[in-house]
C-alpha distance (Angstrom), angle and dihedral (degrees) to the residues before:
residue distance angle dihedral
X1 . . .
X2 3.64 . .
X3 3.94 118.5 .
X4 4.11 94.9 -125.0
X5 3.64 87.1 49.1
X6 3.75 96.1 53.9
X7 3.69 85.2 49.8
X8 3.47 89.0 60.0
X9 3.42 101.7 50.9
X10 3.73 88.2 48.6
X11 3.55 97.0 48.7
X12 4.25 88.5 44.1
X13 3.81 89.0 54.0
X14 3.93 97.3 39.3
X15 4.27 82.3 60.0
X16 3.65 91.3 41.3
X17 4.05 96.6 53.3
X18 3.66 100.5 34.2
X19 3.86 108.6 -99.4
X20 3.35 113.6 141.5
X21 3.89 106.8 -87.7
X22 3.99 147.2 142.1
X23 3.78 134.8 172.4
X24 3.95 134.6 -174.8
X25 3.46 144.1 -160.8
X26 3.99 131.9 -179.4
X27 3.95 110.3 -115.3
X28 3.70 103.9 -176.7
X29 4.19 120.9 29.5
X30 3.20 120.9 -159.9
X31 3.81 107.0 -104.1
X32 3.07 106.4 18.9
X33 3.75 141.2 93.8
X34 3.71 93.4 35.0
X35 3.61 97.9 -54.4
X36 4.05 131.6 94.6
X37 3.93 92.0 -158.3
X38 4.20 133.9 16.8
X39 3.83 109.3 -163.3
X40 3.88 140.2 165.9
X41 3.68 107.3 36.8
X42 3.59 135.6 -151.4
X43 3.74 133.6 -179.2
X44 3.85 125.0 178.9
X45 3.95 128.4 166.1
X46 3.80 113.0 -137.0
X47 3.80 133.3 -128.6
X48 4.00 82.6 -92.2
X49 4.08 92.2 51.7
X50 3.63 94.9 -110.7
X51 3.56 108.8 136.1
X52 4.11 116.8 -136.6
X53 4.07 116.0 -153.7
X54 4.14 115.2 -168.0
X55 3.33 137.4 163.7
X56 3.90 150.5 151.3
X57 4.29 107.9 -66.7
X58 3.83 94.5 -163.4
X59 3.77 105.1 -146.5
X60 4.40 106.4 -154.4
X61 3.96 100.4 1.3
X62 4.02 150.3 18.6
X63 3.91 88.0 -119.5
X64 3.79 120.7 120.9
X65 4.02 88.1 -118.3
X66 3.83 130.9 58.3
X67 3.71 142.4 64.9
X68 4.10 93.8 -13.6
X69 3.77 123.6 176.9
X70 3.52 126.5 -163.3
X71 4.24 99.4 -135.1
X72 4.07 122.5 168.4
X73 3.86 125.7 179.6
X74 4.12 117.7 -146.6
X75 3.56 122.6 -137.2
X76 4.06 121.6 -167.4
X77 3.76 96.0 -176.0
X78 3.68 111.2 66.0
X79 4.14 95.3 -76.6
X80 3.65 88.4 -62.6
X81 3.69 99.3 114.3
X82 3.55 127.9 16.0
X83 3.97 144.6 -159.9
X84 4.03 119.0 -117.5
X85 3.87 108.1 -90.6
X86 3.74 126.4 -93.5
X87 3.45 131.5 -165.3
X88 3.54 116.8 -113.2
X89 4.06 99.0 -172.7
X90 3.51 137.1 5.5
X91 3.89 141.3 142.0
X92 3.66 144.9 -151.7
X93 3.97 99.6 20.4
X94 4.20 100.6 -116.2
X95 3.91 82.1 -1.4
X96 4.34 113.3 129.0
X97 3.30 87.0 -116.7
X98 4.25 108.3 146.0
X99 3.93 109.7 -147.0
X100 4.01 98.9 175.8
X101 3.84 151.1 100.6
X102 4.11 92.9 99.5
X103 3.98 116.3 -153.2
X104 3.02 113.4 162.7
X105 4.22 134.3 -178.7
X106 3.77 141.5 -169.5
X107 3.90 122.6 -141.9
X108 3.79 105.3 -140.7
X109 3.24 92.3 -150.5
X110 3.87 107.4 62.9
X111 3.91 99.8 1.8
X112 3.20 97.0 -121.6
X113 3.72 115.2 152.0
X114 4.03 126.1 -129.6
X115 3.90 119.0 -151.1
X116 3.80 111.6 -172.9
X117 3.70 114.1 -173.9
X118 3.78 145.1 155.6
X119 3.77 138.6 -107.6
X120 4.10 100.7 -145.9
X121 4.12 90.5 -37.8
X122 3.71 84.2 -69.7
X123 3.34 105.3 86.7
X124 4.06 137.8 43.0
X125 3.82 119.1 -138.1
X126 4.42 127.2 170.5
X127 3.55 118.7 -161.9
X128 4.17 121.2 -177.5
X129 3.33 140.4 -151.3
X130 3.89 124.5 -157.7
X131 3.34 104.4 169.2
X132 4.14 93.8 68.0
X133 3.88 101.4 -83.5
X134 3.85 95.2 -50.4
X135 3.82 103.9 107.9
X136 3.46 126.4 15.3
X137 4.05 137.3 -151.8
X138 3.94 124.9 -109.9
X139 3.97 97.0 -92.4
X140 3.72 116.8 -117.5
X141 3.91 126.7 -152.7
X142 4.31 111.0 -111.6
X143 4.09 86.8 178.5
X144 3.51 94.5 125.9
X145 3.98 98.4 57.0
X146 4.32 95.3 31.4
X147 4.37 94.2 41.2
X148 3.47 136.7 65.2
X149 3.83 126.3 -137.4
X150 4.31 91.4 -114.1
X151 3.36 95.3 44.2
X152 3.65 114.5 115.8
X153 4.04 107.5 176.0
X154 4.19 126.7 14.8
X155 3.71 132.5 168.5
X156 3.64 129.2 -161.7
X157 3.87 104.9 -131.2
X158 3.33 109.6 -85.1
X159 3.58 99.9 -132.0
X160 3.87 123.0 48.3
X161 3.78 138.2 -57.1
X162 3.62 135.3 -136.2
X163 3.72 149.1 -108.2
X164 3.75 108.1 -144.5
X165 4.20 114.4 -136.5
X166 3.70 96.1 -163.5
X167 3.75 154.4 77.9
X168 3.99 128.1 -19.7
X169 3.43 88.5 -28.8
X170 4.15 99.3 50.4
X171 3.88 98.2 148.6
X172 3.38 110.1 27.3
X173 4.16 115.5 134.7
X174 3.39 114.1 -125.8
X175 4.04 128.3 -148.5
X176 3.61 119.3 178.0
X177 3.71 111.7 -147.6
X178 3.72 144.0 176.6
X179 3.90 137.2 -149.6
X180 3.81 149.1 -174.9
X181 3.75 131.7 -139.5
X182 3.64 119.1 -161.3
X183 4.23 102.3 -142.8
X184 3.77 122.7 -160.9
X185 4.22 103.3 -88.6
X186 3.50 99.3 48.7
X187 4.07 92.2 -78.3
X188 3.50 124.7 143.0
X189 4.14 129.6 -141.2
X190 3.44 104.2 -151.1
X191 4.35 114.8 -173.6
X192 3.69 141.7 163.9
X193 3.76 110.4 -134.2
X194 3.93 131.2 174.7
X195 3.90 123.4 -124.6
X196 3.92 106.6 -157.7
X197 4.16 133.6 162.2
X198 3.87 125.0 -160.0
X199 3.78 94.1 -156.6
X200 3.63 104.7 68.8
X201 3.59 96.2 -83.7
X202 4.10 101.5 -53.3
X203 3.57 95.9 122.6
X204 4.26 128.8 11.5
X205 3.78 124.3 -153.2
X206 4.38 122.5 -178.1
X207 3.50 126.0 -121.4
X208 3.73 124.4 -130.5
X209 4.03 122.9 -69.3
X210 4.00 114.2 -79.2
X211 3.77 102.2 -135.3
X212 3.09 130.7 -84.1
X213 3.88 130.9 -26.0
X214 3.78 105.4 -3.0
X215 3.85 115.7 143.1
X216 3.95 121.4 167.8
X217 4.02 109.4 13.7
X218 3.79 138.2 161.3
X219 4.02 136.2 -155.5
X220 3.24 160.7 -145.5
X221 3.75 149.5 173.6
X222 3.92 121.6 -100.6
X223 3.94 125.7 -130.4
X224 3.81 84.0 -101.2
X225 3.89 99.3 49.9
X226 3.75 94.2 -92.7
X227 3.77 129.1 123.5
X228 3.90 135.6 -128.7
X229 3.70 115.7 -158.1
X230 4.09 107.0 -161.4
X231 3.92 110.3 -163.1
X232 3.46 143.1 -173.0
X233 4.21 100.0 -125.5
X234 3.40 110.6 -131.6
X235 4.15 101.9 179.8
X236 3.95 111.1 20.8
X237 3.97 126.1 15.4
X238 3.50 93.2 48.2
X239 3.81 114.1 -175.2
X240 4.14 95.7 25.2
X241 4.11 130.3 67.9
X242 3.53 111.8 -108.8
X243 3.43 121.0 -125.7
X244 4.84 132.3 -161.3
X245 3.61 130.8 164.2
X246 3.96 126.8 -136.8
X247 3.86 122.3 -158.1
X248 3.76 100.7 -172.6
X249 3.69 96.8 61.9
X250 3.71 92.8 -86.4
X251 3.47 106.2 -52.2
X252 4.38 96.7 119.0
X253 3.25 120.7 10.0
X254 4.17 148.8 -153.9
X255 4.27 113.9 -95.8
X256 4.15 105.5 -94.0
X257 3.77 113.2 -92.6
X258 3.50 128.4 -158.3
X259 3.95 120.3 -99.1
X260 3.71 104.7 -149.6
X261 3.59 90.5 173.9
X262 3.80 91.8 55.1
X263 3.89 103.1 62.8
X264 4.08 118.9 -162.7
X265 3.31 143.6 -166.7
X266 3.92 95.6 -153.1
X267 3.82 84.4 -88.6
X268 3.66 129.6 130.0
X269 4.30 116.8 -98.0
X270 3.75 134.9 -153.8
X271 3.99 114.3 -129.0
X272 3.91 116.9 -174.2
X273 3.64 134.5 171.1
X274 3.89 104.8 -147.5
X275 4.18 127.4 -159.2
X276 3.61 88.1 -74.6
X277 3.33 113.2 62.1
X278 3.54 88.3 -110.7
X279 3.90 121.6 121.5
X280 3.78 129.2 -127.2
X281 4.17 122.0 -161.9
X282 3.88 121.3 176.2
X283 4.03 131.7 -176.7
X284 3.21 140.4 124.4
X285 4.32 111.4 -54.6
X286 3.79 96.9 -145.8
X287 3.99 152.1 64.9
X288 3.58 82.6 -92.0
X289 3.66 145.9 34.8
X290 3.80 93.8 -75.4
X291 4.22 138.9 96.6
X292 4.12 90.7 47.4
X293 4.10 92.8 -150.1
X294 3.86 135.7 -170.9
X295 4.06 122.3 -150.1
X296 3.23 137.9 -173.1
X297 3.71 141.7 -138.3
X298 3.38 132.9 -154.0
X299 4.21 97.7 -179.4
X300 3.51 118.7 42.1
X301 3.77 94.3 -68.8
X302 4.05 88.5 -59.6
X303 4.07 88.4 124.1
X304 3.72 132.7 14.0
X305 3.85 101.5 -159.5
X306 4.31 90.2 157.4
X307 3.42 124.9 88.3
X308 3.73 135.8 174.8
X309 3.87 136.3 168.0
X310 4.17 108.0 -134.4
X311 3.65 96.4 169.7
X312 3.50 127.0 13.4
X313 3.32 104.2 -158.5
X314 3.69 146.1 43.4
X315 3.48 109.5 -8.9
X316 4.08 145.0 142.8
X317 4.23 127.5 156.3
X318 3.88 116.4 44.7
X319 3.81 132.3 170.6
X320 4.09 127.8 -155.3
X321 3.35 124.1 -139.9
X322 4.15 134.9 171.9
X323 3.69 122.4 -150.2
X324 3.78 118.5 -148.4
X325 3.74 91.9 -105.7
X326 3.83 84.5 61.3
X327 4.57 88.2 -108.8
X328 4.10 93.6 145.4
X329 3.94 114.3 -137.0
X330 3.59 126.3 -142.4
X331 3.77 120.6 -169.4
X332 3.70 109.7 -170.1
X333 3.94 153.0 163.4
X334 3.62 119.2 -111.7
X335 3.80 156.7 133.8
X336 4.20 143.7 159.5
X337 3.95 88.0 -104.8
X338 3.88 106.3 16.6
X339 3.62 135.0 18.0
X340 3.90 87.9 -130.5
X341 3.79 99.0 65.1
X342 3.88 93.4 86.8
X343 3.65 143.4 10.1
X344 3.95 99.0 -149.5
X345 3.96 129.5 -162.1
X346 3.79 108.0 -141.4
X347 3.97 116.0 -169.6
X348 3.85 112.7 -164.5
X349 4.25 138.7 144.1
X350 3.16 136.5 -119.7
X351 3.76 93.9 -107.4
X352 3.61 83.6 55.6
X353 3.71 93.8 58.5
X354 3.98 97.2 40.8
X355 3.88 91.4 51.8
X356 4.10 132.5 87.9
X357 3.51 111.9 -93.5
């Protein structure tokens, strides 16, 4: 037997029976596969335990704007192998038409799989999948019930939303969500928001504005039913995650506070609540998009005592995700020279992340 393959099965068994372990492997490359740039990841494992990767595949450019297809790759083996991607939405052929800002969801109760996505952050659109992430439906636009007439930009995550487990609202899908308004002056009213449905993803309504200056945010739900939103603070805060809390499943929420245990270099983070209890957050631990890092929380986000370097390097946008034989999933951006040369698939434990480097 080969000596790379014996280190896989080593490394596959040292995540399976809890010795400290991790492995990695780039997913996207820049350039290649028809694309010159693959942004904005997002990586969720389904109802079945497959585990669903997409992202941006930026046609002519690395900018934000262009000819954008949303693309994902499917892997039925724990993220160790995957298929070749596909592109789940796009528009226009060569048109500069921006399909992007993934978030997806699963309902527990049927399986089904909700995509939220945007139309050049102008428009909303939800695709589904019921079949497990193989095929999905012919998206349709829910702008009129998740935007506001004055807004002038949103984005739906990126990353993934929620199903909450608790309370009056036990059920409800979850989309965190962020917007722009452009005020008289030239100023501009950045928020995080949350988009959310309590009939299995038929129809979608927002919840109030979470004060002031939020931009791209994730959730989850609290021991006691509650939810954190973690975001990346675009106007206010600036250096630190912001941090609320909603009671009513996510409907109004608390005024942003600063996280000054959470530092950010205006870059989106990943926020997960794994089988435990315990919490996970990734982004970039810097002043700038560098030192991608993954903590850990043992208290409902009140205190982030773990620490540990993933990539130590270039990097920006991650995405957590828990398989059920508890191996933790981290889809990320990264490189040696630029945190756009790869989005990278890193498989690891939880002993892994609780020991010494």
């Amino acid at each position: 037997m080969k000596l790379h393959t014996l280190l896989f099965f080593a490394a596959t068994a040292s995540l399976a029976f809890g010795a400290p372990a991790s492995e990695q492997q780039a997913l996207w490359t820049a350039e290649k596969d028809g694309y010159h740039t693959y942004r904005i990841p997002s990586v969720l494992v389904t109802a079945k335990g497959s585990v669903l990767a997409f992202c941006e595949g930026r046609k002519t450019g690395a900018g934000d704007h262009g000819d954008v297809d949303l693309i994902m790759k499917r892997s039925t083996d724990g993220g160790r192998t995957w298929s070749a991607h596909r592109i789940v939405h796009e528009e226009g052929g060569d048109a500069k038409i921006t399909i992007g800002n993934p978030c997806p969801v699963v309902d527990a109760a049927n399986g089904t799989i909700w995509l939220p996505f945007t139309r050049d952050n102008k428009a909303v659109l939800i695709a589904s999948s019921t079949d497990d992430g193989q095929t999905w439906s012919a998206p349709r636009d829910i702008s009129a019930s998740t935007m506001k007439p004055d807004w002038n930009w949103i984005a739906t995550g990126p990353g993934i939303g929620i199903q909450l487990t608790h309370g009056t609202h036990k059920g409800r899908l979850v989309i965190p969500s962020d917007h722009k308004i452009d005020r008289d002056g030239g100023v501009k009213e950045w928020n995080s928001h949350m988009m959310f449905s309590d009939d299995s993803g038929k129809t979608w309504q927002i919840s109030a504005p979470i004060q002031a200056g939020g931009n791209e945010c994730q959730v989850i739900e609290r021991a006691d039913g509650s939810l954190l939103v973690n975001t990346r603070m675009q106007g206010g805060f600036q250096g630190f995650r912001g941090i609320a809390t909603s009671t009513d499943g996510g409907a109004a929420w608390s005024a942003i506070e600063q996280e000054k245990q959470l530092p950010c270099p205006k870059c989106q983070g990943s926020l997960l609540r794994i089988a435990s209890g315990k919490l996970l957050f990734s982004n970039p631990n810097a002043s700038s998009r560098n030192n991608l890092t993954v903590r850990m929380s043992n208290d409902d986000g009140k205190s982030w005592p773990i620490a540990r370097l993933l990539h130590g390097g270039p990097s920006a946008y991650s995405s957590l995700a828990q398989l059920p034989d508890g191996t933790l999933l981290c889809l990320y951006e990264g490189g040696q020279k630029s945190f756009r040369e790869t989005l990278t698939v890193a498989r690891f434990n939880v002993e892994w992340l609780t020991s010494k480097p």
